[in-house]
N, C-alpha and C positions, 0 to 999 in steps of 0.2 A: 680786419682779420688778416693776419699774416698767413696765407693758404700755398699750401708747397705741396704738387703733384709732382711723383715720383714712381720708376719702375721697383715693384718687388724687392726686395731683396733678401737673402737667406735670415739671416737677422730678422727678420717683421712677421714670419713664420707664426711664432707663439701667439705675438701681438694679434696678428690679422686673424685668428682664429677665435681670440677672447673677442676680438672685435665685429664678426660678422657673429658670432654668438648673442652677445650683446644686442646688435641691432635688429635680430629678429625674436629677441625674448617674446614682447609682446603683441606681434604681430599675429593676429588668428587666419590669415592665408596661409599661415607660416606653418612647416613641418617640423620646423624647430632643429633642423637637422644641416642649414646650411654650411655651416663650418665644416662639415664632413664631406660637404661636396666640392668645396674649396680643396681642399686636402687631396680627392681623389683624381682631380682634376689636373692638379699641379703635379700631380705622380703619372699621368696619363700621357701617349704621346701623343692628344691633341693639343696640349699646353706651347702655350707661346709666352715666354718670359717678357716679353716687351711688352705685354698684354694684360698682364695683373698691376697695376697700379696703385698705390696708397695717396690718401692723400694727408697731410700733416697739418696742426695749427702750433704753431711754436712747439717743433722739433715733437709732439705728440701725434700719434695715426689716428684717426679720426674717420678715416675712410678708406675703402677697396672695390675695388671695381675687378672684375676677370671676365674676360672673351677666349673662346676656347674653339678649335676647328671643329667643324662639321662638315654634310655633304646633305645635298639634294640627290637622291636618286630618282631614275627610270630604268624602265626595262633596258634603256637604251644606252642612257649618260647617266653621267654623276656629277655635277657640280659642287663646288668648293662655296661654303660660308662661314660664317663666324656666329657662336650664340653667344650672349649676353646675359651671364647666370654669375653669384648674381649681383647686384649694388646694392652696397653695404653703407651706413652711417652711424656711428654712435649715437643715440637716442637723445642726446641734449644737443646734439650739433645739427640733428635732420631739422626742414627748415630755411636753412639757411645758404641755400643752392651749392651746398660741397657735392652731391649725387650728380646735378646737374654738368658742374664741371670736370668731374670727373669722367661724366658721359661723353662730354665734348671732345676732351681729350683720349679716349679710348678711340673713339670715331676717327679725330686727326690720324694718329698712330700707326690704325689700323690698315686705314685710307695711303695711307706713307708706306706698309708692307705690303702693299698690293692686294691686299683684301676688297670687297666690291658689295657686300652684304654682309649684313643683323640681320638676323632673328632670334625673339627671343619672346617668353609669355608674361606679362606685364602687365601695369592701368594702364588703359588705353589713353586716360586723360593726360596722364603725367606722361608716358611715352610718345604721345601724337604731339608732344612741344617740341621732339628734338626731330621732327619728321617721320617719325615710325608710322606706318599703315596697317592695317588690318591684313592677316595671311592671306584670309580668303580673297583679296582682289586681285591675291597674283594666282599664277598654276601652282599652288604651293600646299601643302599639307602637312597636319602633324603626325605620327603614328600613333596615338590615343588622342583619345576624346578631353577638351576643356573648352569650356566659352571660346567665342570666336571671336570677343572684341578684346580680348587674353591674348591672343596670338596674333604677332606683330612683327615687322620687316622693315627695314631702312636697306634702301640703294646709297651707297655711300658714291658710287659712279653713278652717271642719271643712266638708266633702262638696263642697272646690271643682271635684274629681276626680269627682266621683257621674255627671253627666249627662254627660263629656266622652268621646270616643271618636273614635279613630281613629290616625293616624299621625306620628309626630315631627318634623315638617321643620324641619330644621337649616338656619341661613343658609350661603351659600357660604363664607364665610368661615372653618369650620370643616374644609373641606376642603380647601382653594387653598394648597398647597402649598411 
């Protein structure tokens, strides 16, 4: 498979939209609505351009991937992370580890802008392959309620999770409907 990972570009707009629509047609976890979070995301200023990725198979998109800034807050701090909303694959192409290396490479990336933490709500099965952990093992919280083996954390630095504690805020734009 000729597989070409690449940043975004204004161009892939239309595509990546038909394309993350696509990939969650059929999925019943799905709100069916993730194209629009894509969209609001990348209009938001926690978008990081280096951060949206496609992936191609002979010059076609086939995949997206988007990491977006967040914060850990306390009464006290606020720590800086990254979520992971969300991975995208064309329906005849999942399968065939494009998700996976696109993960891979979000992580490198990330890891290369001085990012230090994922989170994000996922299978636990399929996320605990690329190192992800359960929220609950660190000080870490979401602001509503889902399954707890759903909510999930990669130190992209080893112990960048150690001292961080508190609660997840999400930008609006994750919400806004």
């Amino acid at each position: 498979m000729d597989l070409r990972i690449r940043k975004e570009e204004f161009n892939d707009f239309k595509a990546v939209f038909t394309l993350v629509e696509e990939a969650f047609k059929e999925k019943e976890y799905s709100d069916h609505t993730e194209q629009f979070l894509v969209e609001r995301l990348r209009s938001s200023d926690t978008f990081i351009p280096e951060l949206s990725l496609v992936a191609e198979v002979h010059g076609k998109l086939v995949g997206h991937i988007l990491l977006t800034k967040i914060k850990v807050k306390n009464d006290f701090e606020e720590f800086k992370s990254l979520a992971m909303a969300p991975v995208s694959v064309l329906p005849k192409f999942q399968g065939q580890g494009i998700g996976g290396k696109l993960i891979l490479k979000a992580h490198n990336t990330a890891k290369k802008l001085g990012y230090e933490s994922i989170i994000l709500l996922g299978h636990k099965e399929y996320y605990s392959k690329f190192g992800y952990q359960q929220l609950d093992g660190f000080q870490i919280s979401l602001p509503f309620d889902v399954p707890k083996e759903n909510c999930m954390a990669l130190e992209l630095v080893k112990n960048a999770l150690f001292k961080v504690n508190g609660v997840v805020e999400y930008p609006k734009a994750f919400f806004d409907g």
